[in-house]
N, CA and C of each residue as an Amber inpcrd file, in Angstrom:
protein
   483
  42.0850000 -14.0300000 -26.3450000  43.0400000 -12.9990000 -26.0310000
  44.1340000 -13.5720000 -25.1280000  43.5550000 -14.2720000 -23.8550000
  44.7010000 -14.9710000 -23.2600000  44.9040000 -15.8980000 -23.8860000
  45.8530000 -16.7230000 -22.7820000  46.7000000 -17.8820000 -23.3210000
  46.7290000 -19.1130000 -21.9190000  46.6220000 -20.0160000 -22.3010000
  46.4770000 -20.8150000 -21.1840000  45.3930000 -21.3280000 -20.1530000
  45.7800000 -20.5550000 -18.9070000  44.6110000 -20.5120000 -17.8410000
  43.9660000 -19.3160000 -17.7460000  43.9160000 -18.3550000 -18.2850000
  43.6910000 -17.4300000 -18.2830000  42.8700000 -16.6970000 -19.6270000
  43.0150000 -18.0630000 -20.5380000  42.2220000 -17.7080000 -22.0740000
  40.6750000 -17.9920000 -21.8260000  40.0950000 -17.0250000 -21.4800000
  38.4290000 -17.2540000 -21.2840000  37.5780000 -17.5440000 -22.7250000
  38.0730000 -17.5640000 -23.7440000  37.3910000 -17.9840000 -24.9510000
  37.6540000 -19.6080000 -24.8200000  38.5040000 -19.7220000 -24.7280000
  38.4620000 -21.6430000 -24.6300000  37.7930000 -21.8610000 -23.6730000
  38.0930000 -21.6100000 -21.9260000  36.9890000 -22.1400000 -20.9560000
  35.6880000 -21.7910000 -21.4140000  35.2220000 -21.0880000 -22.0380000
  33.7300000 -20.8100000 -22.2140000  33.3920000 -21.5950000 -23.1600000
  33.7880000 -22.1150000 -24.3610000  33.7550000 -22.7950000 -24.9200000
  33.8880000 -24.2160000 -24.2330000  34.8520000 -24.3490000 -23.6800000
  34.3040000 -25.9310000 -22.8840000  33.3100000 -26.2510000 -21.6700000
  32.9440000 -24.9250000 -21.1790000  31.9890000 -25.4680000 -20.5130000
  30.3500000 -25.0370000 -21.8440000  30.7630000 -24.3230000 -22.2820000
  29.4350000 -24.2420000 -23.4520000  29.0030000 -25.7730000 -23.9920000
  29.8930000 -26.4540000 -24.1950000  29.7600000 -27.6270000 -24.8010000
  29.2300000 -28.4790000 -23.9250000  29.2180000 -28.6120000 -22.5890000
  28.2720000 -29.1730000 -21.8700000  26.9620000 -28.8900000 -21.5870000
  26.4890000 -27.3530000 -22.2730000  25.2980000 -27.3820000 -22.0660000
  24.9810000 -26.7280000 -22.8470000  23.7630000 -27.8410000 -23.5760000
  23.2790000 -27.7940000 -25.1120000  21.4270000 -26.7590000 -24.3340000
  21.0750000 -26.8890000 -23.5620000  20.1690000 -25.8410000 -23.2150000
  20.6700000 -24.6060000 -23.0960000  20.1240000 -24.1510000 -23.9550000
  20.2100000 -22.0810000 -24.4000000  19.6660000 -21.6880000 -23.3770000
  18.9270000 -22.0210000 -22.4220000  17.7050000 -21.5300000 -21.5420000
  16.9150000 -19.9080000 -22.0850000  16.6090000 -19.5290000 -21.0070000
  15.3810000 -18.8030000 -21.4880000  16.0280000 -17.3230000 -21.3020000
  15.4660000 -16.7040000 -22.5490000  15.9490000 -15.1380000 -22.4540000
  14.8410000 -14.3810000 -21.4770000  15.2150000 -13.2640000 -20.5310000
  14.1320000 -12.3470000 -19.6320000  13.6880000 -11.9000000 -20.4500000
  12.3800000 -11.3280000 -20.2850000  11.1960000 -10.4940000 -21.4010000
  11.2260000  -9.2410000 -20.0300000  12.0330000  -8.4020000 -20.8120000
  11.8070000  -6.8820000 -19.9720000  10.6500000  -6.3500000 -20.3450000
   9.7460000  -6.6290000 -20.1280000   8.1470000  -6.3270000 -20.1290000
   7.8160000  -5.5400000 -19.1010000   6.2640000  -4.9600000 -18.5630000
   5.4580000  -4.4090000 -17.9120000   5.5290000  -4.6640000 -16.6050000
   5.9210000  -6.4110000 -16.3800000   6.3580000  -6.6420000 -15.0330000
   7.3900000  -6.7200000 -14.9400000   8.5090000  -6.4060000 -15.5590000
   9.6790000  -5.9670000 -14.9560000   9.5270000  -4.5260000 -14.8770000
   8.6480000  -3.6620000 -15.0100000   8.7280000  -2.3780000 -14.9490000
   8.0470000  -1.9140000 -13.8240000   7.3530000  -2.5320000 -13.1990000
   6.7840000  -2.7650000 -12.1460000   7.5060000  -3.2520000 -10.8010000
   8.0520000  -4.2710000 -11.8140000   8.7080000  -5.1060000 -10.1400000
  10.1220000  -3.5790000 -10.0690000  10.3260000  -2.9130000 -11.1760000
  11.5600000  -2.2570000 -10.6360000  10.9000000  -0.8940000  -9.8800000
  10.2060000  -0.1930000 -10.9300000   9.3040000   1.0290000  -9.7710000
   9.2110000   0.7330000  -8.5570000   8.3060000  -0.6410000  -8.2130000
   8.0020000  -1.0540000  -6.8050000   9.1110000  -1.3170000  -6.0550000
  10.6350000  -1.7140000  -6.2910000  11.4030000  -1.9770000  -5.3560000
  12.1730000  -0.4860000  -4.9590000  12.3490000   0.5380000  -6.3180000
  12.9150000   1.7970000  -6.4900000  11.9970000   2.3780000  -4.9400000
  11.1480000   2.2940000  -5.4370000  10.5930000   3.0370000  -4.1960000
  10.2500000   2.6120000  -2.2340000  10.7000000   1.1240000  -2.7130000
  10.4910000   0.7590000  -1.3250000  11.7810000   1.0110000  -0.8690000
  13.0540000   1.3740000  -1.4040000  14.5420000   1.4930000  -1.0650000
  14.6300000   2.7520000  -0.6810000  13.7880000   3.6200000  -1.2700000
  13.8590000   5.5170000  -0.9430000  12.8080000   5.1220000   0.5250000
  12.1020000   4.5310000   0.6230000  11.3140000   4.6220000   1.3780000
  12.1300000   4.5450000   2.5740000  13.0000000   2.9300000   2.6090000
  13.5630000   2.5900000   3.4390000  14.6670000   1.8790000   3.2900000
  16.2620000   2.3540000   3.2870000  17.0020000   1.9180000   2.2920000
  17.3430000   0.3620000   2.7740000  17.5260000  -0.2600000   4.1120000
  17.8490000  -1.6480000   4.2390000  16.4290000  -2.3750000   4.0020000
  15.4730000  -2.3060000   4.5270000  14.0500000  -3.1030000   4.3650000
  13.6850000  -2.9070000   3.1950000  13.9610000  -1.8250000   2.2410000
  13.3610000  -1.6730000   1.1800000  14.4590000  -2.3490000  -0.0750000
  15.8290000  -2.2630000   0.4880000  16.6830000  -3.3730000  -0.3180000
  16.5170000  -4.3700000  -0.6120000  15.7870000  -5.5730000   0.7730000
  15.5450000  -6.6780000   0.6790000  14.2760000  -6.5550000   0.3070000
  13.3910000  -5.8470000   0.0280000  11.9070000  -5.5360000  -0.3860000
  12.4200000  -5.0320000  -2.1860000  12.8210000  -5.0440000  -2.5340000
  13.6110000  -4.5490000  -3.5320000  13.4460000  -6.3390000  -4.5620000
  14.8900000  -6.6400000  -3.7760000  14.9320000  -8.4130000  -4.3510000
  14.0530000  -8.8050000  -4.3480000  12.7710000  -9.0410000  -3.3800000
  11.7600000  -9.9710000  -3.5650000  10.8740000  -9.7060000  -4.5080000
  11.2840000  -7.9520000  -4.7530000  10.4180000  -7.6100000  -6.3610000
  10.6110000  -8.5070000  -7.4990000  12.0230000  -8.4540000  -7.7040000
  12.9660000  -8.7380000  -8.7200000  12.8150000 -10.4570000  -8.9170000
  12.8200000 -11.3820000  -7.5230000  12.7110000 -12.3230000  -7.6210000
  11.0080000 -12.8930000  -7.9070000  10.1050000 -11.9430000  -7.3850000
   9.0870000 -12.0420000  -7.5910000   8.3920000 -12.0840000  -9.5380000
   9.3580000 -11.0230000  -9.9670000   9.3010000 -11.0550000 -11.3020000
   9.9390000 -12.0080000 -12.2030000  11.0070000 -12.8110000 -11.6060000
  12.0140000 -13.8650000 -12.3090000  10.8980000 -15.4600000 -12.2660000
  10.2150000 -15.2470000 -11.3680000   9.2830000 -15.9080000 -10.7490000
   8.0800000 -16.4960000 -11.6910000   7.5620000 -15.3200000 -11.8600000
   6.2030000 -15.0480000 -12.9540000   6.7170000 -15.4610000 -13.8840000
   8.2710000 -14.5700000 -14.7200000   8.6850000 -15.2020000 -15.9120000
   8.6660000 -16.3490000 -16.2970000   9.1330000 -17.1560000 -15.7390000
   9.6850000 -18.7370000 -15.2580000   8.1140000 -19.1860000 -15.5490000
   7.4080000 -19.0150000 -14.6730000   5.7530000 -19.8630000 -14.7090000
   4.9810000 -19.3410000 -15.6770000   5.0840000 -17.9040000 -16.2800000
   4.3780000 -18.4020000 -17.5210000   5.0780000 -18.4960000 -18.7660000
   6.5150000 -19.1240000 -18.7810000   6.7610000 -19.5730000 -19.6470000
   6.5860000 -20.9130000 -19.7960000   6.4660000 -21.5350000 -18.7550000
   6.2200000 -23.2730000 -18.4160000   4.5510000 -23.3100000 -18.5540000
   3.9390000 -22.2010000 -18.4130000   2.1960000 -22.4510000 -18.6290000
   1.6170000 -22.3030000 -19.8420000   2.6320000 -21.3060000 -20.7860000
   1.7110000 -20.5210000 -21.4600000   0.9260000 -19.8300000 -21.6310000
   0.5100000 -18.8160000 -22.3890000   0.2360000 -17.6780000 -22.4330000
  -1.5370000 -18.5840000 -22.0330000  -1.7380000 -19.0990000 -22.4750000
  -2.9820000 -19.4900000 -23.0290000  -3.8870000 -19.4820000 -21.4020000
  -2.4940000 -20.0490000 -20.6440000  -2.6620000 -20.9980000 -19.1770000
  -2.7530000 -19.7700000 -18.0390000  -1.6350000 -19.3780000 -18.6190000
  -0.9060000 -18.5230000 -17.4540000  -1.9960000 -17.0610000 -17.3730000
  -2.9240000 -16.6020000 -18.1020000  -3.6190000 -15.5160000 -18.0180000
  -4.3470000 -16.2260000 -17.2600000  -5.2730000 -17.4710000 -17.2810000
  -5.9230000 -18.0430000 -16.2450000  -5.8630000 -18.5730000 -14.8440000
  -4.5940000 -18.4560000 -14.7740000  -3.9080000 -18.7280000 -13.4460000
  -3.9070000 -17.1680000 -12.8470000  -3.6080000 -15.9950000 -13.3630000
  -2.8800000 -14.7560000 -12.9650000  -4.5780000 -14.2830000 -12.5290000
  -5.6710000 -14.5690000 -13.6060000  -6.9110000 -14.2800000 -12.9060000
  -7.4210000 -14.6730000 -11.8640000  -7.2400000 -16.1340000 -11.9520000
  -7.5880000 -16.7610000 -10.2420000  -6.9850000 -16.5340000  -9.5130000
  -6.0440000 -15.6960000  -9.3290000  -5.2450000 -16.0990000  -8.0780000
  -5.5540000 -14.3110000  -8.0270000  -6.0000000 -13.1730000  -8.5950000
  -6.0490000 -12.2670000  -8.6990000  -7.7440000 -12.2950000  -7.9410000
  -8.4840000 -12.7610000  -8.5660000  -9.8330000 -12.7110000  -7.6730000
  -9.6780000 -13.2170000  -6.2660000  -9.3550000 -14.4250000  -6.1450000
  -8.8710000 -15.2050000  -4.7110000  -8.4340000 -14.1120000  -3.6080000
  -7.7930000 -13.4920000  -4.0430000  -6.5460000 -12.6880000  -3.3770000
  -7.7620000 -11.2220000  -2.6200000  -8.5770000 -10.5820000  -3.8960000
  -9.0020000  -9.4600000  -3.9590000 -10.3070000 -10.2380000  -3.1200000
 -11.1240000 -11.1620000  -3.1500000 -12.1000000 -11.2550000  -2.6170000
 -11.4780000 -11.5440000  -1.4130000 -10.3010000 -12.1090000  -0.9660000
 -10.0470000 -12.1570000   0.4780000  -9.8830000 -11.0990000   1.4680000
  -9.4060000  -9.8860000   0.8630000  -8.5150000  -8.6750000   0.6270000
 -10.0870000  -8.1190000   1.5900000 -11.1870000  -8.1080000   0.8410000
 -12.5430000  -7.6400000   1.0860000 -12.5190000  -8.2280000   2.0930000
 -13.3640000  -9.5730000   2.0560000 -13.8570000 -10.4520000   3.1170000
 -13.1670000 -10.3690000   4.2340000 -11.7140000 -10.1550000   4.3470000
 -10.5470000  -9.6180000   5.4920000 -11.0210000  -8.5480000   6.3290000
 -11.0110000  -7.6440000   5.7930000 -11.2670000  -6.0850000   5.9780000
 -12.7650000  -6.2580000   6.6440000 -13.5960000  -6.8030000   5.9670000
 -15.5050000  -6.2490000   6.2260000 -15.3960000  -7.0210000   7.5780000
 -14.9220000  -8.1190000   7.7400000 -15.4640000  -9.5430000   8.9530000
 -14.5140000  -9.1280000  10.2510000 -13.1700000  -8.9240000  10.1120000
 -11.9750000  -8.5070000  11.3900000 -12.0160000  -7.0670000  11.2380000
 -11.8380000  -6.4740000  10.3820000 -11.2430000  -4.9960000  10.1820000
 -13.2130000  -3.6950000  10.3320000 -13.9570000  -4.7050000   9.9420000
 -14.9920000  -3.8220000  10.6350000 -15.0010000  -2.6620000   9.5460000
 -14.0470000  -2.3480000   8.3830000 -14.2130000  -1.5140000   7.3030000
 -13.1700000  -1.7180000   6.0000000 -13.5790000  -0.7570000   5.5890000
 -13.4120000  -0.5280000   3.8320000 -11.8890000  -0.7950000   4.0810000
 -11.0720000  -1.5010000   2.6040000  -9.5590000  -1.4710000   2.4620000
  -9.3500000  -0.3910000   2.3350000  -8.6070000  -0.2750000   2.5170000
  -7.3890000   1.4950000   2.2380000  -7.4580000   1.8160000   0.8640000
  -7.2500000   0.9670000  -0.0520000  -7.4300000   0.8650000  -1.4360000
  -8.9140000   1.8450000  -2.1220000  -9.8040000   1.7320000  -1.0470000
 -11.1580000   2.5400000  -1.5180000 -11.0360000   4.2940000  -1.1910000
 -10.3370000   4.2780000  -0.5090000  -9.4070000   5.8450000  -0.2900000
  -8.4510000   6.2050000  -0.7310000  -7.2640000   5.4580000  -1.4970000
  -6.1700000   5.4030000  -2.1360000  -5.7780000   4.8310000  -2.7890000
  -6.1350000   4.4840000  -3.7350000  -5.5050000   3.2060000  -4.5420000
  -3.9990000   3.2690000  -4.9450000  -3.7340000   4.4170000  -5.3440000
  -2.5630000   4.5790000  -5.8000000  -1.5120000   4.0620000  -4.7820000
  -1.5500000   4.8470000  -3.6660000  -1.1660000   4.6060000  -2.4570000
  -0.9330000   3.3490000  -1.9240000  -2.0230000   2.6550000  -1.5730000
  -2.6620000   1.3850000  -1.3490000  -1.6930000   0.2170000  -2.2000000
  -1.7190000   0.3540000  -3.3660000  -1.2190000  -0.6330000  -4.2910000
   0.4290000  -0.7810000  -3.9160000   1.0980000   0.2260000  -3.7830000
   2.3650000   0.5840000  -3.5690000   2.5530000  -0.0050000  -1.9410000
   2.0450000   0.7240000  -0.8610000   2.4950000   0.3450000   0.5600000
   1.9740000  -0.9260000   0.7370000   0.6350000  -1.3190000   0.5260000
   0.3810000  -2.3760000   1.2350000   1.1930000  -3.6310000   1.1450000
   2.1110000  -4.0560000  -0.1930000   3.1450000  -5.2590000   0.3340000
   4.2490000  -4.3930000   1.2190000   4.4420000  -3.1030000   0.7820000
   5.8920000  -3.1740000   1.9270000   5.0820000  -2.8490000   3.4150000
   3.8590000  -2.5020000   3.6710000   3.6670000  -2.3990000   5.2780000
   3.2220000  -4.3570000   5.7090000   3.4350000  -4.9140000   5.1490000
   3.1210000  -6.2380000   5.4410000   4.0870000  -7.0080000   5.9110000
   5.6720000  -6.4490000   4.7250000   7.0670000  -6.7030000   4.6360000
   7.2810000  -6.2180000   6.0820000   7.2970000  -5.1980000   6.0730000
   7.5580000  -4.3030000   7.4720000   7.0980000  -4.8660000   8.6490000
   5.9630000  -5.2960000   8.7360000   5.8500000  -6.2000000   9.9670000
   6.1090000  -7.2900000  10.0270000   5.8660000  -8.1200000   8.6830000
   6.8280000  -9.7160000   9.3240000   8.0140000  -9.7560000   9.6690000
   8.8270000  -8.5790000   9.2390000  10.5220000  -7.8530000   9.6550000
   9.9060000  -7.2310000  11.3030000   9.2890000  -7.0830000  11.6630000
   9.2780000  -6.3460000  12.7580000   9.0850000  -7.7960000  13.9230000
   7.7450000  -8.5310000  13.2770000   7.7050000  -9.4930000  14.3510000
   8.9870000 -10.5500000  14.5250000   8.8940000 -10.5740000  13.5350000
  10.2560000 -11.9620000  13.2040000  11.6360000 -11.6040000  13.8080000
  11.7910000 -10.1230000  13.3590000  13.0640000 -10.2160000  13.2500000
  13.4580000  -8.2990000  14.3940000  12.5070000  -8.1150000  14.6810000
  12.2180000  -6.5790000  15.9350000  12.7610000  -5.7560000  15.2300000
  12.8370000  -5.7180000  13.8330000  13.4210000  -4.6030000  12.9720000
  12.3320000  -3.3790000  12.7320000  13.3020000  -2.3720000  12.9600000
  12.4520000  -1.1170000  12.8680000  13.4400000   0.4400000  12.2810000
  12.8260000   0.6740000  11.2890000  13.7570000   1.0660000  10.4570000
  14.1260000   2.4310000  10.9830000  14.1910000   3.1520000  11.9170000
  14.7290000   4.0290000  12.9740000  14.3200000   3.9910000  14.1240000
  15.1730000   4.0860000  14.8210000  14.8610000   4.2400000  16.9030000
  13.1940000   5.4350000  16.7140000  12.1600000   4.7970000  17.9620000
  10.8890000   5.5590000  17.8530000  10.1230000   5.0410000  16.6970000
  10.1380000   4.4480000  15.6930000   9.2940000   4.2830000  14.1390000
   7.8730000   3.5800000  14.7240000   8.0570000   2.6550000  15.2060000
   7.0420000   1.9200000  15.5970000   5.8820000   2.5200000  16.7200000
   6.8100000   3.2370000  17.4010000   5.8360000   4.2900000  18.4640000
   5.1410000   5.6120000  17.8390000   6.3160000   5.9740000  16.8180000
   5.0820000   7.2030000  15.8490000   4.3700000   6.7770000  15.3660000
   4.4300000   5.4460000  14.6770000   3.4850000   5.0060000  14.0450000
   2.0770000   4.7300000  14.6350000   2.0370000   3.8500000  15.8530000
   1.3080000   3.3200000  16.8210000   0.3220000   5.0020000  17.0750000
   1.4260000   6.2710000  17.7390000   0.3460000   7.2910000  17.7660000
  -0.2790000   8.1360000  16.1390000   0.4160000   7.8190000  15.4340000
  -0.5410000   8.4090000  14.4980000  -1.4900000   7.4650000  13.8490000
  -1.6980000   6.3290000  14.2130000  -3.0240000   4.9580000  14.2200000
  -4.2710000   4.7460000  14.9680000  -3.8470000   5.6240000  16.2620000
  -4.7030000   6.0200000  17.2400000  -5.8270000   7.5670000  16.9660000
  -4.4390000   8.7230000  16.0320000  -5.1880000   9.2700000  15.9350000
  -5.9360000   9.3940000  14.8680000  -5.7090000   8.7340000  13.9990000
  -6.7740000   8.1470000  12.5480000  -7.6030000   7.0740000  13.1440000
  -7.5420000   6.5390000  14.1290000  -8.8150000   6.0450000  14.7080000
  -9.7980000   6.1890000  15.4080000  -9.3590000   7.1970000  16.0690000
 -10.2730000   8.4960000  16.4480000 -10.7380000   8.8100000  15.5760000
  -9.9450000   9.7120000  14.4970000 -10.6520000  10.3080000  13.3270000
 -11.7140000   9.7950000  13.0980000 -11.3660000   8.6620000  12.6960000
 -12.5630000   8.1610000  11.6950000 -13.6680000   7.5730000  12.4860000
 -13.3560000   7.4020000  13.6550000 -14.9510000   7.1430000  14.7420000
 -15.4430000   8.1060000  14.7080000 -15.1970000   9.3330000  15.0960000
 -15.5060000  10.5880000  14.8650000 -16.4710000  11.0470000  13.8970000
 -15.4710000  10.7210000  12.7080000 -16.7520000  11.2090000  11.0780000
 -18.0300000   9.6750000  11.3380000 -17.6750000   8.7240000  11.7380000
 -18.4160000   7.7630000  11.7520000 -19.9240000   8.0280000  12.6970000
 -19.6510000   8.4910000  13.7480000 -20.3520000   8.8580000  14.5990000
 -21.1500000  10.0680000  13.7700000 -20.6650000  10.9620000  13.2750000
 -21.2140000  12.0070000  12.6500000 -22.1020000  11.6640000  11.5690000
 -21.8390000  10.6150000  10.7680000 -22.6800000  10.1330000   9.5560000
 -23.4690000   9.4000000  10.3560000 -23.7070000   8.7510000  11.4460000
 -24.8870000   8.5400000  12.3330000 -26.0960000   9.7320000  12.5210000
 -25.1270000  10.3360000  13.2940000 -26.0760000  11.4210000  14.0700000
 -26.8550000  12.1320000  12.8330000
């Protein structure tokens, strides 16, 4: 359409000609449907932490793409399992040995699956970087932790007695 410096069919064409790799098309699949739910909602949650919680979805999914296209299907289901048990038996062994109880996940899964990377996000942003996504967040939080820890000594004590 243009002419000159300004004709983008010729520049594309000359830099096309330097690169004979097509590279790889995205597979808008299950985990991109995922990585987008999961960032959609960490942005309503919290629109700057959940922005950059957002990308690391997105990059998290560009990620996977990339490695199991270099593994193969054959490879890459065996990799996604080990690193899926690894993860989940630590997840346990975490919880029973420091945490003294059950993951959150055994009360919520739904829940559980969704917050637990962004409350993780949320504190390495908090320690790292003293981010707190409104003035007070960290102090409501702190008292409503206290009083679910009560709570649950409470019923705990009761399934004793």
């Amino acid at each position: 359409m243009g002419k000159g410096l300004f004709d983008l069919e010729k520049h594309f064409a000359f830099y096309g000609a330097y690169h004979s790799n097509p590279g790889q098309e995205l597979a808008l699949n299950l985990g991109f449907v995922f990585a987008l739910v999961f960032g959609l909602f960490y942005v309503f949650m919290d629109r700057k932490a959940g922005s950059l919680a957002a990308l690391l979805c997105i990059l998290c999914w560009l990620g996977s793409d990339w490695l199991a296209s270099q593994l193969g299907f054959s490879l890459a289901w065996k990799f996604v399992l080990a690193a899926q048990l690894f993860c989940w038996t630590g997840q346990f062994l975490g919880h029973g040995i420091f945490e003294k109880r059950a993951p959150a996940l055994l009360d919520n899964l739904p829940q559980a699956l969704m917050m637990a990377p962004f409350f993780v996000f949320l504190e390495v942003l908090k320690k790292f970087l003293g981010y707190e996504p409104y003035p007070g967040f960290h102090a409501g939080v702190h008292a409503k932790i206290e009083a679910e820890r009560k709570e649950w000594q409470e019923n705990k004590q009761k399934k004793i007695s």
